[in-house]
C-alpha positions as CSV (number, residue, x, y, z in Angstrom):
1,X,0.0,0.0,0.0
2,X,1.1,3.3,-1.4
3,X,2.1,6.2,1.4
4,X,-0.6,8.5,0.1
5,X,-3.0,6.1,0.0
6,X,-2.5,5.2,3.8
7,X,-2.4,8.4,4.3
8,X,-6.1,9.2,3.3
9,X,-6.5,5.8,4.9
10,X,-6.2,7.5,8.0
11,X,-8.2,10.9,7.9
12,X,-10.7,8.6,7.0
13,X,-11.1,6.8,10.0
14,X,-10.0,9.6,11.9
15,X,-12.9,11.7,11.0
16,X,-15.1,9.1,11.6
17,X,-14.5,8.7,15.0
18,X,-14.2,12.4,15.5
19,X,-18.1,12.4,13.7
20,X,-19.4,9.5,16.0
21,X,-18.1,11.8,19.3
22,X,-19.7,14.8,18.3
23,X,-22.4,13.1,17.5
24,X,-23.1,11.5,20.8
25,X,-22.8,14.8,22.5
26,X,-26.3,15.7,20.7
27,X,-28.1,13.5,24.1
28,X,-29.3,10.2,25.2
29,X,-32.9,10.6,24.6
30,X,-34.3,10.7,21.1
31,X,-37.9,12.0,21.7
32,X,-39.5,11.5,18.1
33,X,-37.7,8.1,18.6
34,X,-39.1,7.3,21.9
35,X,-42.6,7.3,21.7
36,X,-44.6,7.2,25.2
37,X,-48.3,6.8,23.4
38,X,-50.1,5.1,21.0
39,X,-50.4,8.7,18.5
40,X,-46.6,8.5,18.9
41,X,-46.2,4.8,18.2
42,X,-48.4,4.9,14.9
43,X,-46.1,8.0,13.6
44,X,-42.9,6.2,14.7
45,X,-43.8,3.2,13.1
46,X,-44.3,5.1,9.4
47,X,-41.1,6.9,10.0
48,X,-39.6,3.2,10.1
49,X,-41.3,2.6,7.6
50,X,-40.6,5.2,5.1
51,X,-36.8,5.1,6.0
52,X,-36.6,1.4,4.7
53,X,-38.7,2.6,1.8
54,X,-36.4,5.3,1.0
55,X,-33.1,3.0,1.6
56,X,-34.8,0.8,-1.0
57,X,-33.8,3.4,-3.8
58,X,-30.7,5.2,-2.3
59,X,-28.6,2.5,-1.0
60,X,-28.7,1.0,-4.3
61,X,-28.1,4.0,-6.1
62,X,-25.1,5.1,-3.8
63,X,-23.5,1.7,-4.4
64,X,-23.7,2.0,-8.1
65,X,-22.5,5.8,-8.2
66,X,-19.5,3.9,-6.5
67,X,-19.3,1.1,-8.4
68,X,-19.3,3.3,-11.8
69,X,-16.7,5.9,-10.7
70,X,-14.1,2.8,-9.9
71,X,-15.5,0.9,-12.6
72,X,-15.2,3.7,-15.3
73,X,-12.5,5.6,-14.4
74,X,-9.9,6.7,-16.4
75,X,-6.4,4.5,-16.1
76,X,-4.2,2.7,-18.0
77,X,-5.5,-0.5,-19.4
78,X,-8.7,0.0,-18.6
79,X,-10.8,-3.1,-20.1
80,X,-14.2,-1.4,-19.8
81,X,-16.7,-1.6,-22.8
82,X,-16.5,2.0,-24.7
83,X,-19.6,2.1,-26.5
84,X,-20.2,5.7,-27.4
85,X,-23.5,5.8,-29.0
86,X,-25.4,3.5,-26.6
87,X,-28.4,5.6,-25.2
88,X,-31.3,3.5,-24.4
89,X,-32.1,0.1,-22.7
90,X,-35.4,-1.3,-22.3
91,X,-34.9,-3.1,-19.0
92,X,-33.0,-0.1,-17.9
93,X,-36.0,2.3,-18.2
94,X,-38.4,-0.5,-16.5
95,X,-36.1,-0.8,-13.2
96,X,-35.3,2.8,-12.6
97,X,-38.9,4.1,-13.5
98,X,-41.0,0.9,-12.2
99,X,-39.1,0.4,-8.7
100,X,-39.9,4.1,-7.4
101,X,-43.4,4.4,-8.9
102,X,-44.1,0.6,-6.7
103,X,-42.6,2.6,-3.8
104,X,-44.4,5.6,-3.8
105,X,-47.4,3.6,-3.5
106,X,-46.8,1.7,-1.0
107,X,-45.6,5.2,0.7
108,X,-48.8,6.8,0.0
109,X,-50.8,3.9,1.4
110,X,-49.2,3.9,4.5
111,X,-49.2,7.4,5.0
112,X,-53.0,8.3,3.6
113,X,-54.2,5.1,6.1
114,X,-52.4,6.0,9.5
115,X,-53.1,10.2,8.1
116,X,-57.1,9.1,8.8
117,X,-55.9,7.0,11.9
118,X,-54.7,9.9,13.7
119,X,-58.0,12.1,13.4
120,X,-59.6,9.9,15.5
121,X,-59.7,8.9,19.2
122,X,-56.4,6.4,19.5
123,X,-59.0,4.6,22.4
124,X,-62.4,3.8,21.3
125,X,-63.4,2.3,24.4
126,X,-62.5,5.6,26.8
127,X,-64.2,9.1,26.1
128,X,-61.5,11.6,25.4
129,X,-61.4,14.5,28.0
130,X,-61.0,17.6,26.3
131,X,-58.0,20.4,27.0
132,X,-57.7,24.2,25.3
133,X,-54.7,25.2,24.3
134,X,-54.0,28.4,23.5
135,X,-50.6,30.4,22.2
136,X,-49.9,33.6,23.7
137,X,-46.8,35.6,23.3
138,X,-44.6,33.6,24.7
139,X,-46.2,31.3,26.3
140,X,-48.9,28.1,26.8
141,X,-52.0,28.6,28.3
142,X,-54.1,25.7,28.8
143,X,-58.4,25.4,29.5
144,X,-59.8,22.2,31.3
145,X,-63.4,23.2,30.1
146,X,-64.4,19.7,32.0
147,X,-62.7,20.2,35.1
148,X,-62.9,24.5,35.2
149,X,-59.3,25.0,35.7
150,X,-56.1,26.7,33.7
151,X,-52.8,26.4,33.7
152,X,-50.0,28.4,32.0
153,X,-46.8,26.3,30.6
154,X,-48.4,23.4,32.5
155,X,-49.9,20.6,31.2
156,X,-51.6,17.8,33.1
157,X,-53.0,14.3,32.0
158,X,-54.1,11.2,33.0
159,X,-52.3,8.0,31.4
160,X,-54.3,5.4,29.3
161,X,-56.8,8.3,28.5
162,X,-57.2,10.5,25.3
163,X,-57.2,13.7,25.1
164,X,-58.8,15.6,22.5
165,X,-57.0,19.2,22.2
166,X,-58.2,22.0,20.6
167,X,-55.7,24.2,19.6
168,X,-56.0,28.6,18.9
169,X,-53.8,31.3,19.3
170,X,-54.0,34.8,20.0
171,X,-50.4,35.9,18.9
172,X,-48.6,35.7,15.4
173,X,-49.1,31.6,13.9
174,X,-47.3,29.4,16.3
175,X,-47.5,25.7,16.7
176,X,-47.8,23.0,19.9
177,X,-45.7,19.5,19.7
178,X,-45.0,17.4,22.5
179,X,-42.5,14.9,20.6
180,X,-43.1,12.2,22.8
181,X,-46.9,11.8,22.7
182,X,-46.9,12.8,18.9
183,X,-47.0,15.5,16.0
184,X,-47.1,18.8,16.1
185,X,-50.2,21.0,14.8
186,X,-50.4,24.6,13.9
187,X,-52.0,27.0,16.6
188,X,-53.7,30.3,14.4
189,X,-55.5,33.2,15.0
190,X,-59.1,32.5,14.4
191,X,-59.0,28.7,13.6
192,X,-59.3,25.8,16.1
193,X,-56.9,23.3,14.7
194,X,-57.7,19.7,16.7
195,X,-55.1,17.5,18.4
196,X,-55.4,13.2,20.0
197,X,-52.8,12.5,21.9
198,X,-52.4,9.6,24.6
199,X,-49.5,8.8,27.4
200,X,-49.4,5.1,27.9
201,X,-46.6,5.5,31.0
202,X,-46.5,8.2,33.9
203,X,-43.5,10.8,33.5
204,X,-43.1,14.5,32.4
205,X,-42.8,14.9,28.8
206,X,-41.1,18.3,27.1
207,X,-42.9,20.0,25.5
208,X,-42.2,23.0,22.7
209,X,-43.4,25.9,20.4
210,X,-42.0,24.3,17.2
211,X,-43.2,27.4,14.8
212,X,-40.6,30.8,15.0
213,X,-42.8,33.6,16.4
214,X,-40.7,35.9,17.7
215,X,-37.9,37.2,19.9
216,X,-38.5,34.8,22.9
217,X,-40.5,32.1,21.3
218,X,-37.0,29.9,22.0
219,X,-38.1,29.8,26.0
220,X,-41.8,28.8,24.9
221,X,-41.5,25.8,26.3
222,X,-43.8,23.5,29.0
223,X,-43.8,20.9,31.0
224,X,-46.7,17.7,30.5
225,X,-47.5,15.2,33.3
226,X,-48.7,12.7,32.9
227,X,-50.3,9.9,36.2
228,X,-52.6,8.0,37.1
229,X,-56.3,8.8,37.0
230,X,-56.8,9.0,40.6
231,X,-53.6,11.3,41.1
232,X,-55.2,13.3,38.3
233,X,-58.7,13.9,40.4
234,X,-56.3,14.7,43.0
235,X,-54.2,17.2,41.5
236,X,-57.4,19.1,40.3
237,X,-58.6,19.0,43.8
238,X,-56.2,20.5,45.1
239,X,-56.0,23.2,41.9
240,X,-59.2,24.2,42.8
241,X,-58.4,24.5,46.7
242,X,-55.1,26.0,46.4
243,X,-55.0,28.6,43.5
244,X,-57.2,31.9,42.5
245,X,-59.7,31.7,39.8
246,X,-58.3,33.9,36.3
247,X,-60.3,37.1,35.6
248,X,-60.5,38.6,32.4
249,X,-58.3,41.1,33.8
250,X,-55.3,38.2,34.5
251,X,-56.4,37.0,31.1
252,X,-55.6,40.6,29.2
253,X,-52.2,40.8,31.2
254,X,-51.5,37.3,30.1
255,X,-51.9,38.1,26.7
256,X,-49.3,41.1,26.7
257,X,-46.0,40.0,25.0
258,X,-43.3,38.7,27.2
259,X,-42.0,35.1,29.5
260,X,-44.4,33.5,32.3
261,X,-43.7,31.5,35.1
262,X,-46.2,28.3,35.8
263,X,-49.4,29.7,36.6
264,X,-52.5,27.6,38.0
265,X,-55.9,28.8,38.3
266,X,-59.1,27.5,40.1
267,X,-61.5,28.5,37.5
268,X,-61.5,30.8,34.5
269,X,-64.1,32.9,32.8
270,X,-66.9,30.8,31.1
271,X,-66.5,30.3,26.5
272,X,-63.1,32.2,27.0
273,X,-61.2,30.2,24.4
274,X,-64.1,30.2,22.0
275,X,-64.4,34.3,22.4
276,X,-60.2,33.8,21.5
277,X,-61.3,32.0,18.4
278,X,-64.4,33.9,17.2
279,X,-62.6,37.2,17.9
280,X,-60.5,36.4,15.1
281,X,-62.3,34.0,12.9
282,X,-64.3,36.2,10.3
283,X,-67.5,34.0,10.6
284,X,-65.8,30.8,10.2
285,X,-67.8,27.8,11.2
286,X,-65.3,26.1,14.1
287,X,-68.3,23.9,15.5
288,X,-66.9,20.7,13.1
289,X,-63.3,21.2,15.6
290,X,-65.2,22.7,19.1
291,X,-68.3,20.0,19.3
292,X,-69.1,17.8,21.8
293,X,-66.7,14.4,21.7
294,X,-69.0,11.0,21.5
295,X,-69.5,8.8,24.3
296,X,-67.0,5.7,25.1
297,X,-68.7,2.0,24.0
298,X,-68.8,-0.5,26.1
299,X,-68.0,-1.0,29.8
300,X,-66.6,2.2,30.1
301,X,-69.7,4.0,29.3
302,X,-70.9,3.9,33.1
303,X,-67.8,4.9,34.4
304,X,-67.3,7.6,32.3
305,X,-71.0,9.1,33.0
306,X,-70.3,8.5,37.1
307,X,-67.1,10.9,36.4
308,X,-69.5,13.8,34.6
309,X,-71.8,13.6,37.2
310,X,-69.1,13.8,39.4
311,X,-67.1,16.9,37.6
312,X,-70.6,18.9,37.1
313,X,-71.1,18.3,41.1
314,X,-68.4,19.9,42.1
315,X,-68.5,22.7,39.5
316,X,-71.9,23.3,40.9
317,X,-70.2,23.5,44.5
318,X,-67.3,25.8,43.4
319,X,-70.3,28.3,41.8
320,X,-72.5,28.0,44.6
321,X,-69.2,28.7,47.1
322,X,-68.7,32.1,44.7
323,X,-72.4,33.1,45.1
324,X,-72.6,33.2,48.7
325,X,-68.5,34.9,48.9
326,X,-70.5,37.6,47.0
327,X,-73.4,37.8,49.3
């Protein structure tokens, strides 16, 4: 082996390794990668699947790029066929045309059937709780419109059930992804963009503001928690006992441009994130995104109707508790 050819030899490998370091200083957890839910898992699974689809054409064509340059290059003795006016091959045409066209298919399959999939409920046998997300400059406020509480760059939810968000903004076009749990969807001025997303195992999840909006939209970030049912009830007990209810005043200061701390509130004013979305809409119909959710089939039907009764109890209580306070 030739000096030089050591040489390059060695850079080779050497930047390799050096690649491979850097590389690993990116982090240990890969959260499109990691899926925690079933929204996350069906989008995984067509990223696998259009990787292999896509290695299908390039590793081949990477091979033979390599195989023709050492093939065909120019060198003494060189025993390659010259045949200048060759230009067309039947055969040819058929594998380079016929190959890709098969594999967009199968792509679009894929893709158009897990596309429908993910408009739906990921559990049909659980009703899916609703949560209001709205982007604010620059920051996440969040409507339980079932449980009568807010949060700001908080998010709360119980594992093993859906949750059907409906997603506005009142600020320049952002857009809410929590990697782990699944895609991100625009958040616009006047539109109610719609959101399932599930959390099969208790953790906290980051979550971001993957859409540029602005000088700070960088530290748009919040936090999702994800437990048990019961710990959920819990947690909104103890939101409602421990924390003020939002005015439309706090609301209007909320909205001003600048960072916010984690903010919980015990109640907030009645239709505020549909006055967000009509205030901007122009007479567009939102009902199709903002209607009610069907009810769950099968044994969980009961259960789920012994929770509303439950929720509209206590919301009851909490209004009755504000109309005396005023008395």
């Amino acid at each position: 082996m030739s000096g030089g050819k050591m040489l390059r030899q060695i850079h080779f490998w050497i930047l390799a390794v050096v690649t491979t370091v850097l590389l690993s200083g990116c982090g240990s957890e890969y959260l499109v990668l990691n899926p925690k839910g079933p929204v996350a898992e069906t989008q995984y699974n067509l990223i696998i699947i259009s990787t292999i689809l896509c290695a299908v054409i390039i590793v081949p064509v990477l091979a033979l790029t390599a195989f023709i340059v050492f093939r065909y290059r120019d060198k003494p003795g060189n025993k390659a066929a010259y045949k200048p006016e060759w230009a067309h091959n039947t055969a040819l045409e058929a594998i380079w045309w016929g190959i890709p066209v098969v594999i967009i298919a199968i792509l679009g399959y894929f893709t158009v059937r897990d596309t429908y999939v993910l408009k739906e409920s990921p559990n049909k046998e659980v009703a899916p709780m609703t949560i209001q997300v709205t982007a604010l400059d620059w920051k996440w406020m969040f409507t339980y419109p079932e449980q009568n509480i807010a949060t700001v760059n908080h998010l709360e939810i119980p594992v093993g059930v859906p949750v059907h968000f409906q997603i506005s903004a009142e600020a320049p076009m952002n857009s809410f992804w929590v990697p782990s749990l699944g895609g991100q969807v625009y958040a616009m001025a006047g539109m109610a963009t719609e959101l399932y997303l599930q959390a099969d195992e208790p953790g906290e999840y980051a979550g971001f503001s993957s859409n540029f909006s602005g000088e700070k939209f960088a530290h748009m970030q919040f936090k999702v928690v994800a437990k048990p049912k019961e710990e959920f009830d819990q947690w909104v007990k103890q939101v409602k006992g421990t924390s003020p209810a939002m005015t439309k005043e706090d609301y209007n200061e909320l909205k001003k441009q600048g960072l916010s701390e984690t903010k919980l509130y015990s109640a907030f004013p009645e239709g505020l994130f549909e006055e967000i979305v009509e205030r901007y809409s122009h007479g567009h119909d939102m009902e199709h995104v903002m209607q009610k959710q069907p009810a769950p089939t099968g044994d969980k039907a009961n259960e789920t109707s012994q929770e509303t009764q439950q929720s509209t109890d206590m919301s009851n209580m909490h209004g009755m508790d504000h109309s005396s306070m005023k008395h």
